[in-house]
One Martini backbone bead per residue (centre of mass of N, CA, C, O) as a GRO file, in nm:
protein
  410
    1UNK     BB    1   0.094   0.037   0.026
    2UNK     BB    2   0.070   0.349  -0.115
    3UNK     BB    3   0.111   0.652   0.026
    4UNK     BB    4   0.075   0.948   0.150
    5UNK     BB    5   0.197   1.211   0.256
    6UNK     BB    6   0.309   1.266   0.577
    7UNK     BB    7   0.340   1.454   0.881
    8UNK     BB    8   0.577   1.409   1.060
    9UNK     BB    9   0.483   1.596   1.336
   10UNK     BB   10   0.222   1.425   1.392
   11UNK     BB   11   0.303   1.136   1.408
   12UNK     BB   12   0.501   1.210   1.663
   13UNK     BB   13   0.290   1.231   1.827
   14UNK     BB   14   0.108   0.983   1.787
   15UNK     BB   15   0.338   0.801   1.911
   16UNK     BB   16   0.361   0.957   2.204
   17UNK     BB   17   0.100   0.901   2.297
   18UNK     BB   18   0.113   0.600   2.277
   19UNK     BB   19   0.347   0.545   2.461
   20UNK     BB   20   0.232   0.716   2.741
   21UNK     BB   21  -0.101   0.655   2.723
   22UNK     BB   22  -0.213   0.414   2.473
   23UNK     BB   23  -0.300   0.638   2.224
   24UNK     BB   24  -0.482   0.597   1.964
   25UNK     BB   25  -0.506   0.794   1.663
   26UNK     BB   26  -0.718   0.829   1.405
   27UNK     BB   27  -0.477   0.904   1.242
   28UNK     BB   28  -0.401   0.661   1.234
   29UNK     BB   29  -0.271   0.372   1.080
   30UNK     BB   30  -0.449   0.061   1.118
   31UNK     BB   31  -0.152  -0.117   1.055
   32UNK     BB   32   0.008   0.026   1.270
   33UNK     BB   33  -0.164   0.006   1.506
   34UNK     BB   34  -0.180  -0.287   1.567
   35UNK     BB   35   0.147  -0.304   1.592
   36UNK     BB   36   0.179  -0.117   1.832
   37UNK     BB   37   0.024  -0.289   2.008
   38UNK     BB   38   0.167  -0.565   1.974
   39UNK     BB   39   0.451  -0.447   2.094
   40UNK     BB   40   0.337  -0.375   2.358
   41UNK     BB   41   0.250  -0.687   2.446
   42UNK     BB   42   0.526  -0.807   2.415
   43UNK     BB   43   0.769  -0.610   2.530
   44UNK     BB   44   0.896  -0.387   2.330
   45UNK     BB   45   1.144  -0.192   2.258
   46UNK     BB   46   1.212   0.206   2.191
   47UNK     BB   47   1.506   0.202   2.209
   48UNK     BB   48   1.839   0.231   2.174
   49UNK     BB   49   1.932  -0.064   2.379
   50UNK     BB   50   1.800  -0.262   2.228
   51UNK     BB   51   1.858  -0.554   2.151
   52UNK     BB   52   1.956  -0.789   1.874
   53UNK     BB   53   1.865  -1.023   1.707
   54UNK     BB   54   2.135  -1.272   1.582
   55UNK     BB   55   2.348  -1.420   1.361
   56UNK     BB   56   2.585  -1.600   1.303
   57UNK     BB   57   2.815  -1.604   1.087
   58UNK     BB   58   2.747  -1.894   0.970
   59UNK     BB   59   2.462  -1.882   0.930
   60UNK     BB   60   2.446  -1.704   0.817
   61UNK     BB   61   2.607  -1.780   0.532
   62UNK     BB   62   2.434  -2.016   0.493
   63UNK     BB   63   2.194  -1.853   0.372
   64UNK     BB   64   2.321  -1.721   0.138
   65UNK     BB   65   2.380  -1.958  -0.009
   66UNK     BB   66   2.060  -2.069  -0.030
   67UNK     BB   67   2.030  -1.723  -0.163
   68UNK     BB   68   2.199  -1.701  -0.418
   69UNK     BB   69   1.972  -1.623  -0.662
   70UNK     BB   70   1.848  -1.360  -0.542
   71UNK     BB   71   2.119  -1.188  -0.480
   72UNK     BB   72   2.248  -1.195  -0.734
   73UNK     BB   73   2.034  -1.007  -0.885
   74UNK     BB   74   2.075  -0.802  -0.729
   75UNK     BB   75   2.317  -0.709  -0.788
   76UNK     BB   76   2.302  -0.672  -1.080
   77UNK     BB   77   2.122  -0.466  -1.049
   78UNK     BB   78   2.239  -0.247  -0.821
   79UNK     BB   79   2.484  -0.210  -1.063
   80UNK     BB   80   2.324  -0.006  -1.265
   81UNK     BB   81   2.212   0.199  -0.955
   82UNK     BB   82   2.452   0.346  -0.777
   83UNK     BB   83   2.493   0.618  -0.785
   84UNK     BB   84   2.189   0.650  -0.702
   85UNK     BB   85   2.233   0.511  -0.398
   86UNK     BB   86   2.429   0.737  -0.293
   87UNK     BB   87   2.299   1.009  -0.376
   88UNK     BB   88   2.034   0.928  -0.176
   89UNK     BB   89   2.068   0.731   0.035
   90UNK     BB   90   2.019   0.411  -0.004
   91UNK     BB   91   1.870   0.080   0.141
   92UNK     BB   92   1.914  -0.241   0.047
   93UNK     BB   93   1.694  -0.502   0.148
   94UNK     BB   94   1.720  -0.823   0.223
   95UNK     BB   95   1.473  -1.094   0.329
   96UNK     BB   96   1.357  -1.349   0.465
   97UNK     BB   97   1.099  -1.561   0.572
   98UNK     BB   98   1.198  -1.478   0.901
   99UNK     BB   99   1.350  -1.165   0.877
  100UNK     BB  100   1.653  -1.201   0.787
  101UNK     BB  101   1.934  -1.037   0.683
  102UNK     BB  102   2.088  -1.105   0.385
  103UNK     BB  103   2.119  -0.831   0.240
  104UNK     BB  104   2.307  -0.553   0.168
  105UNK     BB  105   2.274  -0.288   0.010
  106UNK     BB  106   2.454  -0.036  -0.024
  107UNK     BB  107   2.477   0.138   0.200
  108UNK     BB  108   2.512   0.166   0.544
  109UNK     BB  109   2.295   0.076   0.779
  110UNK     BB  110   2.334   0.320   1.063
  111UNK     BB  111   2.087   0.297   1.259
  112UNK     BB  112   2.239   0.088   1.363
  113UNK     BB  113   2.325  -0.065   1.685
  114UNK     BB  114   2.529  -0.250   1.474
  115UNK     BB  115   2.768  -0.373   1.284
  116UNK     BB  116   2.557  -0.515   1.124
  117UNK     BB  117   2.244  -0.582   0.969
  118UNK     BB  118   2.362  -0.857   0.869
  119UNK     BB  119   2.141  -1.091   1.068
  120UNK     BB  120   1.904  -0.919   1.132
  121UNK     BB  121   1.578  -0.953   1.312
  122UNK     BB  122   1.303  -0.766   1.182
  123UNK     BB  123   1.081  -0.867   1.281
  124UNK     BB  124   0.794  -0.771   1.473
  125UNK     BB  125   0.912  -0.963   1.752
  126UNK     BB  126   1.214  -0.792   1.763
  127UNK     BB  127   1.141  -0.482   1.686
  128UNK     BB  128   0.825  -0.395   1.558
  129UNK     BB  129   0.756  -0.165   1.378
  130UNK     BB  130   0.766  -0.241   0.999
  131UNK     BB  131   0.717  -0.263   0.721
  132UNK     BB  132   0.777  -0.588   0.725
  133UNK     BB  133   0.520  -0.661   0.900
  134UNK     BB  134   0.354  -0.609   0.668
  135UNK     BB  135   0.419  -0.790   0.443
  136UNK     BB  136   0.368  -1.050   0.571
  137UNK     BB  137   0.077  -1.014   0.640
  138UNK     BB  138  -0.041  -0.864   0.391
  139UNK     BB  139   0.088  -0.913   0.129
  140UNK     BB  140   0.173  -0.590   0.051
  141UNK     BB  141   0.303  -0.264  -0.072
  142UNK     BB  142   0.479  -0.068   0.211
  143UNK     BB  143   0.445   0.249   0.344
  144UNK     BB  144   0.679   0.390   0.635
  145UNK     BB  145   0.714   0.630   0.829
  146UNK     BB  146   0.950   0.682   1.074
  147UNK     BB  147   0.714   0.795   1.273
  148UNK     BB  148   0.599   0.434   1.289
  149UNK     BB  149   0.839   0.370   1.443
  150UNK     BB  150   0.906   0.225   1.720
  151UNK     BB  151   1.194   0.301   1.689
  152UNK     BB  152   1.333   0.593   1.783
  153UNK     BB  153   1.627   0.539   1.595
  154UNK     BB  154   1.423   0.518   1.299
  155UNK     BB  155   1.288   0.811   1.285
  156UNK     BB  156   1.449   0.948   1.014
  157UNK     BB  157   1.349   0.684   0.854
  158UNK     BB  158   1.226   0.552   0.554
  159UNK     BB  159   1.002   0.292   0.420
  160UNK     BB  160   0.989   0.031   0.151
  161UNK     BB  161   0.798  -0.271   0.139
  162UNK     BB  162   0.813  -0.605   0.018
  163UNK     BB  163   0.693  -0.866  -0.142
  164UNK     BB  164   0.822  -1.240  -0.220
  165UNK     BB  165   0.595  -1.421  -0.424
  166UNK     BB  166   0.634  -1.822  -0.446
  167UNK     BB  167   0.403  -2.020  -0.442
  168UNK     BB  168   0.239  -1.913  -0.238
  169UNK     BB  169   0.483  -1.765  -0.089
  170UNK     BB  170   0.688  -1.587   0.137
  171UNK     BB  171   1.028  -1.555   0.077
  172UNK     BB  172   1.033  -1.238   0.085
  173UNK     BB  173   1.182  -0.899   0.148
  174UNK     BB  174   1.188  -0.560   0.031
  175UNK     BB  175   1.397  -0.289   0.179
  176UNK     BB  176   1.346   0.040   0.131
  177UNK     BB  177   1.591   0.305   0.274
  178UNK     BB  178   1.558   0.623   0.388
  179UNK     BB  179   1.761   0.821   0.564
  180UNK     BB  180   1.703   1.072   0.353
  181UNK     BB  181   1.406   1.182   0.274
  182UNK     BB  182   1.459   1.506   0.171
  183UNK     BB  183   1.602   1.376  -0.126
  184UNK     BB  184   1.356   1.220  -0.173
  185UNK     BB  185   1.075   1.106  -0.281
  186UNK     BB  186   0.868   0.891  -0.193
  187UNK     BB  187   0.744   0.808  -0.488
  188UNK     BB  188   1.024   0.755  -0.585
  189UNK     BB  189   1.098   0.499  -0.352
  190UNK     BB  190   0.847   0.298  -0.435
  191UNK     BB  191   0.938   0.279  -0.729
  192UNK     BB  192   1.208   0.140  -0.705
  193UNK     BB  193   1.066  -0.114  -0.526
  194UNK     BB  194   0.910  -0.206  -0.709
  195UNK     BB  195   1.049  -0.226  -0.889
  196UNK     BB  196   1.249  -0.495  -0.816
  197UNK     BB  197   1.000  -0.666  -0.680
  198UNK     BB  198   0.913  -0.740  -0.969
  199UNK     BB  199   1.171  -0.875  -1.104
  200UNK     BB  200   1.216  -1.078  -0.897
  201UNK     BB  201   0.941  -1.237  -0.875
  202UNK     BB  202   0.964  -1.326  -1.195
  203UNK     BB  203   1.258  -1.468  -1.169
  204UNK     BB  204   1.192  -1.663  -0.949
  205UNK     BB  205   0.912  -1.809  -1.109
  206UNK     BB  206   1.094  -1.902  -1.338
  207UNK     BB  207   1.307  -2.034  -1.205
  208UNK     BB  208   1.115  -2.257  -1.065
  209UNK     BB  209   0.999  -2.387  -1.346
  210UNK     BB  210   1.294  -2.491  -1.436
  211UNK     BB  211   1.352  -2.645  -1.228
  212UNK     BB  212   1.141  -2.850  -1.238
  213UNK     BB  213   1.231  -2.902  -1.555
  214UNK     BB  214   1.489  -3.040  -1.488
  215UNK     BB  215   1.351  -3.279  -1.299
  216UNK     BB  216   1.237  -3.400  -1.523
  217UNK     BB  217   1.473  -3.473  -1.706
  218UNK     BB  218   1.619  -3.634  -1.499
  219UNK     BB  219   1.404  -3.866  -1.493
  220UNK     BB  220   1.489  -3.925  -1.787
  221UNK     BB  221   1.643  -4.207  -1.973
  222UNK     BB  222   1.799  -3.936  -2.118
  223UNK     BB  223   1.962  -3.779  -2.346
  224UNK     BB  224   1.997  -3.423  -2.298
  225UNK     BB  225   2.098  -3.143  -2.539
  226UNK     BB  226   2.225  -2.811  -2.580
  227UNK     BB  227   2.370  -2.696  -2.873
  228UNK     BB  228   2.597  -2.535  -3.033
  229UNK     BB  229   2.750  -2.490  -3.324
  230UNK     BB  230   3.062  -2.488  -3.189
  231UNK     BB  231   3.002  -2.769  -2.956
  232UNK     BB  232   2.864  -2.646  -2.737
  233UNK     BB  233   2.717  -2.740  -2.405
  234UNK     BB  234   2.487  -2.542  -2.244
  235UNK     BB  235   2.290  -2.833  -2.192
  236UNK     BB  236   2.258  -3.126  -1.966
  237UNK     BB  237   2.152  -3.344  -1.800
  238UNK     BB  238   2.229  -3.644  -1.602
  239UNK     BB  239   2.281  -3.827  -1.855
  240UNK     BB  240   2.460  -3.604  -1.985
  241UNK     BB  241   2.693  -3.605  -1.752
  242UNK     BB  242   2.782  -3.849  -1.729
  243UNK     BB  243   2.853  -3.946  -1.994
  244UNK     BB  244   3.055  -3.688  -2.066
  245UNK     BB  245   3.260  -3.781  -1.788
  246UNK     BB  246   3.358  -4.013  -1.939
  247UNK     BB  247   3.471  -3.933  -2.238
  248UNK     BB  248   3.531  -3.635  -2.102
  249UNK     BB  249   3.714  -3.382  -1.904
  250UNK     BB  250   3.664  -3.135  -1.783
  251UNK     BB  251   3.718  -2.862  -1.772
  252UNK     BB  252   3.894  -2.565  -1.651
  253UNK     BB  253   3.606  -2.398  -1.634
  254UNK     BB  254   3.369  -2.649  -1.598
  255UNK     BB  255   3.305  -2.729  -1.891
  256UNK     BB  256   3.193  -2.900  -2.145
  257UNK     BB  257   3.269  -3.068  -2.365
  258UNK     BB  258   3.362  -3.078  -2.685
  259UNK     BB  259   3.167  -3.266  -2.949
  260UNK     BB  260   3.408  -3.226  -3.159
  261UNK     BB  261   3.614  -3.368  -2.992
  262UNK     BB  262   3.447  -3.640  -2.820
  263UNK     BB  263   3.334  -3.678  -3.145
  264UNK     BB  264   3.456  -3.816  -3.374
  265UNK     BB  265   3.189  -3.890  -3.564
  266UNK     BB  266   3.039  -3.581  -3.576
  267UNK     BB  267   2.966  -3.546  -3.909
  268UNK     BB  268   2.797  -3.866  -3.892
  269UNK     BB  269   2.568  -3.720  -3.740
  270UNK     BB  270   2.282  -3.545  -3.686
  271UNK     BB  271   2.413  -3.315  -3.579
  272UNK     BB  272   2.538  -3.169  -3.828
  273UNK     BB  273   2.267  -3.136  -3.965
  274UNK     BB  274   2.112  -2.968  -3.773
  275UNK     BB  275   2.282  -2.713  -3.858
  276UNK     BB  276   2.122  -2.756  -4.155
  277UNK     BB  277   1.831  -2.772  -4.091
  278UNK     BB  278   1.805  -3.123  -4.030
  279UNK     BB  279   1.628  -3.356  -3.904
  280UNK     BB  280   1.581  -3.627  -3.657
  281UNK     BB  281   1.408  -3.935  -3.580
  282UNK     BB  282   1.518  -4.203  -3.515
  283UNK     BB  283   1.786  -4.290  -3.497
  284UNK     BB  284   2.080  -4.477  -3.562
  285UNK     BB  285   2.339  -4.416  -3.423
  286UNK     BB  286   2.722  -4.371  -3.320
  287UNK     BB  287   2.925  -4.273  -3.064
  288UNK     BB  288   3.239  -4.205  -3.103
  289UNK     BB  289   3.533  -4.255  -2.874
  290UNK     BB  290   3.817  -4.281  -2.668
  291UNK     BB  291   3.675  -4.485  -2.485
  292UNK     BB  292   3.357  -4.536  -2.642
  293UNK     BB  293   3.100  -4.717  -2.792
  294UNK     BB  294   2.716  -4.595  -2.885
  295UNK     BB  295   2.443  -4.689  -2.898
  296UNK     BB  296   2.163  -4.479  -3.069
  297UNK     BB  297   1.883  -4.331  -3.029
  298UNK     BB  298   1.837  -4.003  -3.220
  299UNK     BB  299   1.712  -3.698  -3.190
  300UNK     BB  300   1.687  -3.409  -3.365
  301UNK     BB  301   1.630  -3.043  -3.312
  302UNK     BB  302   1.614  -2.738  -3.438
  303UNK     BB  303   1.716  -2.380  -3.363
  304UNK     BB  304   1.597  -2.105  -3.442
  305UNK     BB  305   1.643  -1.777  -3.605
  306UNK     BB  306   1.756  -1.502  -3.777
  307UNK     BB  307   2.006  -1.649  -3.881
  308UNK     BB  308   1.940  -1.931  -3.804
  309UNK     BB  309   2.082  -2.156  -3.647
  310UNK     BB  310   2.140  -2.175  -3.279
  311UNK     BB  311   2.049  -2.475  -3.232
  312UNK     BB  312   2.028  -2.794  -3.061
  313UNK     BB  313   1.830  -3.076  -2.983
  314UNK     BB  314   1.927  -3.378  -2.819
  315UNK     BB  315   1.770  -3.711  -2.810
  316UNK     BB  316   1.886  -3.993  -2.602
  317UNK     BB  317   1.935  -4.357  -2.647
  318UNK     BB  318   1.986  -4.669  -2.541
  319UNK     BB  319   1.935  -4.954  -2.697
  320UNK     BB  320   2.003  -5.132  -2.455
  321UNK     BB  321   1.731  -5.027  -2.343
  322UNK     BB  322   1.501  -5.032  -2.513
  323UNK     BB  323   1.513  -5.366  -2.488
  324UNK     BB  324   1.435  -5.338  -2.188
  325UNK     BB  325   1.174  -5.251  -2.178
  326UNK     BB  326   1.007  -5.392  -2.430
  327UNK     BB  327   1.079  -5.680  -2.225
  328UNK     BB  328   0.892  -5.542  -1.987
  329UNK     BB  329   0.597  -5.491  -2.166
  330UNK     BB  330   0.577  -5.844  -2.249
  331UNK     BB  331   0.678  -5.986  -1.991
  332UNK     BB  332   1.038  -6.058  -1.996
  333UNK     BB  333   1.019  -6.167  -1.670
  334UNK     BB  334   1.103  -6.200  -1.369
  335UNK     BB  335   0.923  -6.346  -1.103
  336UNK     BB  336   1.107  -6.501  -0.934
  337UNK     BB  337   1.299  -6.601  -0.637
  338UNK     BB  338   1.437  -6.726  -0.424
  339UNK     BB  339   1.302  -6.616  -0.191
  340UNK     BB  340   1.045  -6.803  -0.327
  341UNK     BB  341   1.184  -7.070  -0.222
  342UNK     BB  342   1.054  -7.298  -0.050
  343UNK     BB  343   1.285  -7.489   0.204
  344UNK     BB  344   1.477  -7.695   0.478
  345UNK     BB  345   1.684  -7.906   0.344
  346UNK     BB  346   1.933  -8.015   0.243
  347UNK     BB  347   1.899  -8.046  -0.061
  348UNK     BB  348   1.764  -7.748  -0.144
  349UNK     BB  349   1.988  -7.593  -0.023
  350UNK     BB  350   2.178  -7.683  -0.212
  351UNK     BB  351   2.022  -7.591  -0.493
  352UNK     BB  352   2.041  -7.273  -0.430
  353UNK     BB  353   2.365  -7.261  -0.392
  354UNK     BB  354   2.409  -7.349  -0.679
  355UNK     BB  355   2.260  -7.180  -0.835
  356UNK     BB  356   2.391  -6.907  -0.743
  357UNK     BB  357   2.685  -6.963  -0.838
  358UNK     BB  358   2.560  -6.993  -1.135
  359UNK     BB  359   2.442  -6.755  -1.191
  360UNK     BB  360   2.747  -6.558  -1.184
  361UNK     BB  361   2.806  -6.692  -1.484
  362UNK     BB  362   2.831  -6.820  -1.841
  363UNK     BB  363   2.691  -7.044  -1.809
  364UNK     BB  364   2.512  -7.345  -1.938
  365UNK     BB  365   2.179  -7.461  -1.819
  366UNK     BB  366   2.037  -7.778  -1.673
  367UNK     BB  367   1.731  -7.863  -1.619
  368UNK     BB  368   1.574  -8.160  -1.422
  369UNK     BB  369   1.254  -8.288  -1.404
  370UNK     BB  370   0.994  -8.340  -1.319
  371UNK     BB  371   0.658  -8.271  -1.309
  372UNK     BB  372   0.627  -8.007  -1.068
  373UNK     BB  373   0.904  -7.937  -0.926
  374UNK     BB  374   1.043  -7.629  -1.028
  375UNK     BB  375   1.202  -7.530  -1.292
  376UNK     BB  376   1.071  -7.222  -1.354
  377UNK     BB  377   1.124  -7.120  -1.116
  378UNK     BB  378   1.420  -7.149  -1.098
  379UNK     BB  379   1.493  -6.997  -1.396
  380UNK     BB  380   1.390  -6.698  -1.228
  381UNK     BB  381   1.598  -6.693  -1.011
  382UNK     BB  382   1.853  -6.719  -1.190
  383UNK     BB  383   1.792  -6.445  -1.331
  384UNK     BB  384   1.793  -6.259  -1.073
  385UNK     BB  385   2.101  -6.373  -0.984
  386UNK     BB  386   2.216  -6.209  -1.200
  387UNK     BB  387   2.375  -6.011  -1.430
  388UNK     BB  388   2.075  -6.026  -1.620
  389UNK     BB  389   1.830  -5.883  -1.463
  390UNK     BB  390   1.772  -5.590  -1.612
  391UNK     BB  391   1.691  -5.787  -1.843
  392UNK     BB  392   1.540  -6.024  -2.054
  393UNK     BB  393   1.333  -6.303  -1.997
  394UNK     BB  394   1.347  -6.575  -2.243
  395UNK     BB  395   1.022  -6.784  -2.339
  396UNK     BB  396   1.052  -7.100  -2.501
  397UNK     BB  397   0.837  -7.351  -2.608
  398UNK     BB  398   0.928  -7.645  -2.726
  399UNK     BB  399   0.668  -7.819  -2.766
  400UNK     BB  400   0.546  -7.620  -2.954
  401UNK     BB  401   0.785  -7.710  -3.153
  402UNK     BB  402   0.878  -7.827  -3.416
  403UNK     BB  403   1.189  -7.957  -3.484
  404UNK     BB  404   1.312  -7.842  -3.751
  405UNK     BB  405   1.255  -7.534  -3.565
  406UNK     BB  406   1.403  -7.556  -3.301
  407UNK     BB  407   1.721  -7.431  -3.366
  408UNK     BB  408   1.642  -7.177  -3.482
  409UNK     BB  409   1.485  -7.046  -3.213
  410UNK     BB  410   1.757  -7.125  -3.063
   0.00000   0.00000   0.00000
């Protein structure tokens, strides 16, 4: 809520009205007003000398780290308009979600009688009114002329704050002051952090959206990249950095190999043809490298731009893959496993053990026994603890085929 301006010496009447006598005056905003009674409930101090709740050096640090993609984006904001914010003394904080100010931007908010801002606690809990209190409840910004602030060492300076919510949740607030509101309109103070506000939050929106969509990627059977042109790779999924990390090591800069270098016969592949704008579907690849040699379906498909092919998207799957999923979808699966094959005499336990150690060889095995005796049930514990047990399990019944073409069958 972007307020008009008020008269500075009538508000400071009304806060001290309400100090000394705890009346509250009509002309005080509704939103300030219930602020400074749950204040004076808490026994929230509102001198100089009051003490503020702060993290430690290490916890900031941690908070920091994980809200690096919020800090980073405002920092890269306010360095293209750092010269203005020294101009007119103005300090903006980031606050994360529980009120801990993990990043203070532009000069050093000067009024807190702490050693630095970043790590304390400005929830209304802790302070009692401020703008902050306000984002948080309301979730709308709020501008709050400085005495309408609890703490008497803030009341030269105007706040205005805003939530920032992703996910119908408020992850952050952010609070533009003005240490000397005589500097400049408050409307102008508004509309710096409105701009601020709308930026991140529609960025970090963004960003929440790509997270997800990256989770789905990492999530599929298949190797996706997005490939430039001159052959460097910059993005890929978790089963395309695992490829990529066998076939060659990261550069010394951290990014992936280039796929001219990496991939020896790259001109034979659909990838060269996609940067020549045609399309590839369900191609049957050979990847060739230093290390070894891939067989994959491939799709490519062309991103194109004004000025021509801009990048490619390929996306690849293990053709050995594709044939374990083919026979696990008509049924060609191994149902049972030594674990369910009851027995413990003698015998029994011995052909069990017998079993799994031939399970672990490549010899060929033959059952024999009458019928009902528990061959195929076997033969499928057999295969669930050998080596090929992610493969499928091909049956045959011998009896239901001709002699002559029995051979051919097996």
């Amino acid at each position: 809520m972007i307020r008009e301006k008020r008269s500075r010496e009538k508000l400071q009447i009304y806060y001290e009205r309400f100090i000394c006598d705890g009346v509250v005056d009509p002309n005080v905003h509704p939103w300030v007003a219930e602020s400074w009674q749950a204040s004076r409930r808490a026994n929230i101090g509102n001198d100089n000398f009051t003490s503020l709740r702060c993290l430690d050096k290490e916890a900031l640090v941690q908070r920091q780290l994980r809200h690096r993609v919020a800090i980073d984006y405002l920092n890269d904001m306010y360095r293209a308009i750092e010269e203005y914010f020294n101009l007119y003394e103005l300090s903006l904080l980031l606050l994360d979600g529980e009120g801990y100010v993990i990043k203070n931007y532009a000069i050093p908010f000067t009024a807190v009688a702490v050693s630095n801002i970043e790590g304390v606690d400005l929830s209304e809990q802790n302070v009692g009114t401020t703008g902050v209190g306000m984002a948080f409840r309301y979730r709308v910004p709020f501008y709050v002329f400085g005495p309408e602030i609890w703490r008497n060492e803030w009341h030269g300076h105007d706040a205005c704050t805003g939530p920032i919510v992703v996910d119908d949740k408020v992850e952050y607030v952010l609070a533009l002051v003005a240490t000397k509101p005589e500097l400049l309109p408050h409307s102008a103070v508004a509309a710096v952090l409105l701009s601020f506000r709308q930026a991140l939050e529609v960025y970090l929106r963004q960003h929440s959206q790509l997270e997800k969509r990256h989770l789905i990627l990492d999530a599929l059977p298949h190797t996706v990249y997005y490939i430039l042109p001159n052959g460097e790779v910059e993005y890929t999924n978790k089963q395309g950095e695992q490829r990529l990390s066998v076939i060659a090591a990261a550069r010394a800069d951290g990014a992936y190999p280039n796929l001219h270098e990496a991939v020896l016969n790259y001109r034979h592949t659909p990838l060269h043809k996609g940067f020549l704008g045609v399309p590839s579907h369900n191609k049957e690849v050979t990847w060739i490298t230093q290390c070894r040699t891939y067989e994959d379906l491939t799709t490519v498909i062309p991103v194109t731009g004004s000025a021509g092919v801009d990048g490619i998207v390929a996306i690849s799957q293990p053709i050995h893959d594709i044939r374990t999923i083919v026979a696990h979808a008509v049924g060609y699966t191994a149902r049972y496993s030594m674990g369910s094959m009851a027995g413990n005499n003698v015998e029994f336990t011995a052909l069990k053990d017998r079993a799994v150690r031939l399970a672990k060889t490549n010899r060929h095995i033959l059952l024999q026994g009458e019928a009902g005796t528990g061959k195929q049930r076997l033969a499928h514990a057999i295969h669930q603890s050998s080596l090929r047990a992610a493969g499928p399990l091909i049956l045959l019944r011998c009896g239901d085929i001709q002699t002559e073409f029995l051979e051919e069958e097996l």
